[in-house]
C-alpha positions as CSV (number, residue, x, y, z in Angstrom):
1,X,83.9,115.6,119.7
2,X,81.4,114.0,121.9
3,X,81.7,110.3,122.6
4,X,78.5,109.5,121.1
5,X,79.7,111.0,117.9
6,X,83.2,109.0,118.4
7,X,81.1,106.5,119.0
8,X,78.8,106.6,115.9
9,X,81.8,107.2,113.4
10,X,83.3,103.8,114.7
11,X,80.5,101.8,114.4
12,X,79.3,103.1,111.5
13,X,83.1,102.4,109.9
14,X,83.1,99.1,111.2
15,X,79.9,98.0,109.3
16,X,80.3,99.6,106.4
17,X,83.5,98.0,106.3
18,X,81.3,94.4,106.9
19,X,78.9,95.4,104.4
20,X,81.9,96.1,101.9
21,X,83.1,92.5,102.5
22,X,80.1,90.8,102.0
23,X,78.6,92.8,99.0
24,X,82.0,91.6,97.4
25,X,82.3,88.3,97.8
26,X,78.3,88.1,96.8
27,X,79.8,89.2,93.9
28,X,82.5,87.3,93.4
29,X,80.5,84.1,94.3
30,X,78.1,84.7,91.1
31,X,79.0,84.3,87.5
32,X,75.9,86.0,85.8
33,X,73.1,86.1,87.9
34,X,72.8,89.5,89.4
35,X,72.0,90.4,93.3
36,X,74.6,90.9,95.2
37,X,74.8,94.7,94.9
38,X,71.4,94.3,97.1
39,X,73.9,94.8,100.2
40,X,75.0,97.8,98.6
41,X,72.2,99.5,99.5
42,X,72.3,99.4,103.6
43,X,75.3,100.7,103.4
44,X,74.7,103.6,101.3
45,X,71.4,104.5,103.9
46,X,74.0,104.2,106.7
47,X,76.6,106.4,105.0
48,X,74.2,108.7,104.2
49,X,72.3,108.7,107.7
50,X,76.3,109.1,109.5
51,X,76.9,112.3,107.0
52,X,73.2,113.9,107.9
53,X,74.5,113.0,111.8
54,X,78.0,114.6,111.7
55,X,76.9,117.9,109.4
56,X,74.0,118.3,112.7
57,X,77.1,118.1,114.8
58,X,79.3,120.1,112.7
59,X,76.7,123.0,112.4
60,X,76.1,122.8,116.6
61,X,80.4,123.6,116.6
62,X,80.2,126.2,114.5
63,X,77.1,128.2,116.3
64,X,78.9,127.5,119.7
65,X,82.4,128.8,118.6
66,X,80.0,131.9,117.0
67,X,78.4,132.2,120.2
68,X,81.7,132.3,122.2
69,X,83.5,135.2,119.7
70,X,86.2,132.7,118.7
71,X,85.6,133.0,115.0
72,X,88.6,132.4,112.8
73,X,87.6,135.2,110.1
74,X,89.0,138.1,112.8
């Protein structure tokens, strides 16, 4: 993999591990009032922003092992 796609699954990782935290002790913090799942939803864009990045990625693989004959299907 390239390093800016290392790069991207790390970060993106790290803050949806951050945005796990938070969105959980919003939660715990509140008795009935509701709002904490409103730091839910940045990271469900970022999780689904990283999966649209490393299916691009995963498509350029494929077409360059196509292109080279090393198909596993032989």
């Amino acid at each position: 993999m390239k390093k800016k796609t290392i790069l991207l699954l790390l970060l993106t990782g790290f803050f949806v591990g951050v945005m796990a935290q938070e969105s959980i002790s919003q939660l715990r913090w509140r008795s009935v009032a509701i709002g904490g799942e409103i730091c839910l939803i940045p990271m469900i864009a970022l999780l689904v922003w990283f999966g649209w990045m490393l299916r691009d990625e995963l498509i350029k693989a494929n077409v360059r092992r196509w292109k080279n004959g090393n198909s596993r299907r032989k």
